[in-house]
TORMAR-466555 format. One record per atom (N, C-alpha, C): x, y, z; chain; atom name. Coordinates in steps of 0.02 Angstrom, whole numbers, padded with zeros to 5 digits. Example, Ala and Ser with C-alpha at 12.3 -4.5 7.8 and 13.67 -1.06 7.14 Angstrom:
# TORMAR-466555
     xx     yy     zz mol atom
  00660 -00284  00390   A    N
  00615 -00225  00390   A   CA
  00660 -00165  00390   A    C
  00642 -00112  00354   A    N
  00684 -00053  00357   A   CA
  00645  00002  00394   A    C
***
This chain:
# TORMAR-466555
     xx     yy     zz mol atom
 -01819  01131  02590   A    N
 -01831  01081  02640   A   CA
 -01848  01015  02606   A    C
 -01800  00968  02644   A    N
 -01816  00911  02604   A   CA
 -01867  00851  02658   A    C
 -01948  00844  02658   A    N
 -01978  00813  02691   A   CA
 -01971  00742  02704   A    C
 -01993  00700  02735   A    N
 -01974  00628  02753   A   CA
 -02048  00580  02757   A    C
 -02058  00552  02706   A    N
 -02129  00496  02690   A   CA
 -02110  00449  02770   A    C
 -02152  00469  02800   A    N
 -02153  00411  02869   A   CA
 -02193  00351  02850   A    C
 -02169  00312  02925   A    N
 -02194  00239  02891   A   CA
 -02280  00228  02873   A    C
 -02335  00266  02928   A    N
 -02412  00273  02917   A   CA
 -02403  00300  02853   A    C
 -02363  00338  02825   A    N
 -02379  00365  02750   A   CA
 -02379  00326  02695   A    C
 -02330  00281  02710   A    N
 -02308  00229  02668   A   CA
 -02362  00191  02659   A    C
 -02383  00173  02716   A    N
 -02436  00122  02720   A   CA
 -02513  00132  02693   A    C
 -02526  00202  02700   A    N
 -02576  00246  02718   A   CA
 -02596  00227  02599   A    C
 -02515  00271  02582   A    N
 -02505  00256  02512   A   CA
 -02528  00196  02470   A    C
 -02501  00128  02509   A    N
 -02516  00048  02487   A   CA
 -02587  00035  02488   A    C
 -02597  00073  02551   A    N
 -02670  00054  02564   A   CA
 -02716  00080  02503   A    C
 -02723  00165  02484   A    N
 -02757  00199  02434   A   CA
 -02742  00148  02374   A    C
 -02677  00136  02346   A    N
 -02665  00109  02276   A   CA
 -02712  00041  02257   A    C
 -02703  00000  02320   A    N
 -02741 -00069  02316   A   CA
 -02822 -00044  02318   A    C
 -02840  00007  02348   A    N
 -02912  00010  02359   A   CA
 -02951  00026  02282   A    C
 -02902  00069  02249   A    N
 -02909  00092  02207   A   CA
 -02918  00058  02131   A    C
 -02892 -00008  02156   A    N
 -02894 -00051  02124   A   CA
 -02874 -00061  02037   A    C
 -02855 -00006  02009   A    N
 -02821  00004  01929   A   CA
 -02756  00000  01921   A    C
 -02710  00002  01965   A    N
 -02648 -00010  01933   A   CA
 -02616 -00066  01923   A    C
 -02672 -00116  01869   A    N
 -02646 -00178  01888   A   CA
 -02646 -00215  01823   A    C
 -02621 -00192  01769   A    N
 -02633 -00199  01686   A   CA
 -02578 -00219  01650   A    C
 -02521 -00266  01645   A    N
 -02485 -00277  01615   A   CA
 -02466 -00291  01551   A    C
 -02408 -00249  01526   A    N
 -02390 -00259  01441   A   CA
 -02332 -00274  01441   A    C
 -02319 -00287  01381   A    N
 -02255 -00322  01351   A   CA
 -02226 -00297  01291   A    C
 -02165 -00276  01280   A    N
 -02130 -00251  01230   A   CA
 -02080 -00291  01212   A    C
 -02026 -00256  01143   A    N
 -01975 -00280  01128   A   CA
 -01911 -00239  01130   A    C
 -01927 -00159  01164   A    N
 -01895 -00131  01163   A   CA
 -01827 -00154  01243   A    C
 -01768 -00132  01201   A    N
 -01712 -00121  01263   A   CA
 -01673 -00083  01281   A    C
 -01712 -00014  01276   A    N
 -01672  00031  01318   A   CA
 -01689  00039  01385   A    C
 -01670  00038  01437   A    N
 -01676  00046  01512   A   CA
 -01731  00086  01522   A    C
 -01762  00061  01574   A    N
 -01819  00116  01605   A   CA
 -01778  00175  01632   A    C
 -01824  00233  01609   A    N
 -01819  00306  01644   A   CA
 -01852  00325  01676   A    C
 -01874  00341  01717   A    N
 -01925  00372  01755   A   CA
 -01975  00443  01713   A    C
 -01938  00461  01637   A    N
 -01989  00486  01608   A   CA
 -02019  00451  01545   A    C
 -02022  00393  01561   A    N
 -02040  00336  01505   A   CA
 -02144  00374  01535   A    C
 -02164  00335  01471   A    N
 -02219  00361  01465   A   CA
 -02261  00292  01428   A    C
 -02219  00248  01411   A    N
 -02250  00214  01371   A   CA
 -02208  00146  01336   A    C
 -02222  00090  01324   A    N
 -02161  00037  01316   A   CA
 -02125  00058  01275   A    C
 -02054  00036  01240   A    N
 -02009  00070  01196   A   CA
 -02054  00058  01127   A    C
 -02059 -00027  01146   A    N
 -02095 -00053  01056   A   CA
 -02132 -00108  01102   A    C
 -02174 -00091  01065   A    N
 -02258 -00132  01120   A   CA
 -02247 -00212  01070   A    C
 -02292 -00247  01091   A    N
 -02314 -00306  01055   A   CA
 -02368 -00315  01049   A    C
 -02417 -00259  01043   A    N
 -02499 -00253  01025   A   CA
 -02538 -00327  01041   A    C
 -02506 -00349  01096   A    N
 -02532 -00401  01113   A   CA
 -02570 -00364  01184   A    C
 -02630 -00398  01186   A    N
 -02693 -00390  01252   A   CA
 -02647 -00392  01314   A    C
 -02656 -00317  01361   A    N
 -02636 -00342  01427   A   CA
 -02649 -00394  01479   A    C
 -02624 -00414  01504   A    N
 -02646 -00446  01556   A   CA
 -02669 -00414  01616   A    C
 -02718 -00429  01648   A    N
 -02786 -00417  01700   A   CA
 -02725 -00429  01757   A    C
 -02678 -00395  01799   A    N
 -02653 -00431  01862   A   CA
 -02685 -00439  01926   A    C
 -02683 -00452  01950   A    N
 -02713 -00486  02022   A   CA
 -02655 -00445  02068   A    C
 -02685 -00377  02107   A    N
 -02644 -00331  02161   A   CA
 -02670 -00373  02221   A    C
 -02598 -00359  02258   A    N
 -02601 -00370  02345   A   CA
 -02566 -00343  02385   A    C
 -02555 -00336  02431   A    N
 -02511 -00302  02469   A   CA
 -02480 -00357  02511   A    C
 -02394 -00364  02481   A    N
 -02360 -00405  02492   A   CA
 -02316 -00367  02578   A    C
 -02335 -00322  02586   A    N
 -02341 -00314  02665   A   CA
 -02352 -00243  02651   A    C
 -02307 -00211  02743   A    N
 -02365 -00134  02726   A   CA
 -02334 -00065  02704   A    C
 -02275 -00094  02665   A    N
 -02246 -00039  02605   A   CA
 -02242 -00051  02547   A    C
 -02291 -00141  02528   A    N
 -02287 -00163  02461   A   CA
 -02325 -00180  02439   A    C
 -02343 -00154  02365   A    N
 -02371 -00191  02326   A   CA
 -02357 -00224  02280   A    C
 -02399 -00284  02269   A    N
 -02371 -00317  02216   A   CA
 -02432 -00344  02173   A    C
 -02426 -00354  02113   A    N
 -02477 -00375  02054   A   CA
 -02426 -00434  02014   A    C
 -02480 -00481  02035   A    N
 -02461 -00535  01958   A   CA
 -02520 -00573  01932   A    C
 -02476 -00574  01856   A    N
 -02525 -00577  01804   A   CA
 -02477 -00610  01744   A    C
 -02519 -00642  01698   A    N
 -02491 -00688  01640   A   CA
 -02517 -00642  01585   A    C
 -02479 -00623  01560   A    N
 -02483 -00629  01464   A   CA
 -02468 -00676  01417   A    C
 -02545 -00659  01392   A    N
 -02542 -00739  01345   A   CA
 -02535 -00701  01265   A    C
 -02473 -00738  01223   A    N
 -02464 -00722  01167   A   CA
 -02498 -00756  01112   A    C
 -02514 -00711  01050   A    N
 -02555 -00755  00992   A   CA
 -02494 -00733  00943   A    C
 -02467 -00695  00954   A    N
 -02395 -00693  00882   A   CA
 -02329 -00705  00924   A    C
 -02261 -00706  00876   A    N
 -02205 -00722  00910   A   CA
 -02182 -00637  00925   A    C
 -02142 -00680  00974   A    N
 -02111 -00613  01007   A   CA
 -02056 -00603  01049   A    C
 -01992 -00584  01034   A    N
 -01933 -00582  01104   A   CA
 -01935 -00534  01123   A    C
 -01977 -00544  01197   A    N
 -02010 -00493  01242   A   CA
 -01942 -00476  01281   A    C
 -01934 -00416  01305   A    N
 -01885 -00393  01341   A   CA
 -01924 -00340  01386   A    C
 -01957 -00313  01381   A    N
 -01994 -00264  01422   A   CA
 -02055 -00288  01460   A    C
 -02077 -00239  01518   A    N
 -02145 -00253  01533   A   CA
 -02170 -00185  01587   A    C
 -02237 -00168  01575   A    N
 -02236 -00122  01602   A   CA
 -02320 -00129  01642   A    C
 -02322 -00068  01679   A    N
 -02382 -00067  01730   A   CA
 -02421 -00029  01712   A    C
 -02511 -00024  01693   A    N
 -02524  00025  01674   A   CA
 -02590  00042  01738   A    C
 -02604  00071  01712   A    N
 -02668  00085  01751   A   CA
 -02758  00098  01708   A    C
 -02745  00064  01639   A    N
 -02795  00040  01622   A   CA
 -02790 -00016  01549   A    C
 -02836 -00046  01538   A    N
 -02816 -00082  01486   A   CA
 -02810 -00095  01437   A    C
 -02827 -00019  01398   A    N
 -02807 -00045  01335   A   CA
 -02762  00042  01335   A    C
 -02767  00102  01385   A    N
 -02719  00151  01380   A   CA
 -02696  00174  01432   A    C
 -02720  00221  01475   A    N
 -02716  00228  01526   A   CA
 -02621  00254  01550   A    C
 -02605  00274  01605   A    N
 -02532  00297  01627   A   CA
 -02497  00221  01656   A    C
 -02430  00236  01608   A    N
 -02392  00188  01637   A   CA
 -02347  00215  01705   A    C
 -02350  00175  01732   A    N
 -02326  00180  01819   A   CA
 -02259  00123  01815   A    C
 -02253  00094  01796   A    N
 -02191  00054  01820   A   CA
 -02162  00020  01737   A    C
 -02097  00022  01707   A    N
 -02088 -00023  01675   A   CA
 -02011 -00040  01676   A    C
 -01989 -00104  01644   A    N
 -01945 -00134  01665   A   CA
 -01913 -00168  01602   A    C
 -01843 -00171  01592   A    N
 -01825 -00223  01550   A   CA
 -01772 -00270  01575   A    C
 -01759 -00337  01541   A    N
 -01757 -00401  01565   A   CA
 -01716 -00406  01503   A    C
 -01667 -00492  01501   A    N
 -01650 -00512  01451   A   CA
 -01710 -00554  01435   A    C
 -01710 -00546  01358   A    N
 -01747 -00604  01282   A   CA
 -01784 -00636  01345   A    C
 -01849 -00648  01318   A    N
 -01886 -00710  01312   A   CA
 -01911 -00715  01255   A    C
 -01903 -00790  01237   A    N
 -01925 -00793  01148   A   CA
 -02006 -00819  01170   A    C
 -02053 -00798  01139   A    N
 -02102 -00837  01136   A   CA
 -02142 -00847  01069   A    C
 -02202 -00888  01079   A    N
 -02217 -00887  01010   A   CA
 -02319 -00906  01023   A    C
 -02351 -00925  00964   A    N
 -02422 -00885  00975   A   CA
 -02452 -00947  01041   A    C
 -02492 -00920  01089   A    N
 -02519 -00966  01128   A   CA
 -02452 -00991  01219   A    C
 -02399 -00960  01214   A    N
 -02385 -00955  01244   A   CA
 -02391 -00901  01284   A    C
 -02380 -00899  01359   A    N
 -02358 -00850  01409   A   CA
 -02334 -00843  01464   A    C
 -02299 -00792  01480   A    N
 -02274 -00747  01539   A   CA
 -02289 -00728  01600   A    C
 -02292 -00757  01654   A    N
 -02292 -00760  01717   A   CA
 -02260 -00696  01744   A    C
 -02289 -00630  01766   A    N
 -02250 -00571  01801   A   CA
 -02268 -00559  01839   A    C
 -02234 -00543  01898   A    N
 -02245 -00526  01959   A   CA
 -02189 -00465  01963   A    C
 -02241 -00428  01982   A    N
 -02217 -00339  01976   A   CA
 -02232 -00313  02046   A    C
 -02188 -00286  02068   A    N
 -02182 -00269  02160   A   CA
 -02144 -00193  02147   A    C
 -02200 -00154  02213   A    N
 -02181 -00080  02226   A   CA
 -02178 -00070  02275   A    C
 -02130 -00043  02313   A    N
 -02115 -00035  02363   A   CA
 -02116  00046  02394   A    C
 -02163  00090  02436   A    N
 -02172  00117  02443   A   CA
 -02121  00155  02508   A    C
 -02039  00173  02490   A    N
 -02026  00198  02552   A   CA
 -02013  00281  02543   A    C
***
């Protein structure tokens, strides 16, 4: 039997995640192989400090967190991922992008959205 997440569930879901308030920790890598859903962890990190994101619920099957990473070394970031604490914690969402070159004292503006259907 294959069950069906209704819409109160959905919502019910957005609601717990935001209350819960930790999944909101962003990192940055250099790795580019595609996210898998059994990724566990960035491909190749940039041991640079996550960024603190700021969660909201961009309506009532979404969440969304954004947050800046600020760099102190260079780096062509291609990845970025979601964790749920900040310096280890489970990654929940990650993503890769084409190059951004950056370099020390610059940063990255991400806005990371989940959609709960």
């Amino acid at each position: 039997m294959v069950a069906v997440l209704v819409e109160d569930g959905e919502e019910y879901i957005v609601d717990a995640i935001i209350a819960a308030d930790v999944m909101k920790f962003i990192d940055t890598g250099t790795g580019v192989t595609a996210a898998d859903k059994a990724d566990t962890g960035m491909e190749t990190g940039t041991a640079e400090t996550r960024a603190t994101g700021v969660m909201s619920e961009a309506n009532a099957q979404t969440i969304q967190v954004v947050g800046t990473v600020t760099f102190t070394g260079s780096h062509a970031v291609t990845e970025v991922g979601l964790f749920t604490h900040l310096s280890a914690g489970v990654l929940a969402i990650r993503d890769t992008f084409g190059v951004i070159n950056v370099v020390n004292g610059n940063g990255i503006q991400f806005t990371i959205t989940l959609e709960i259907q």
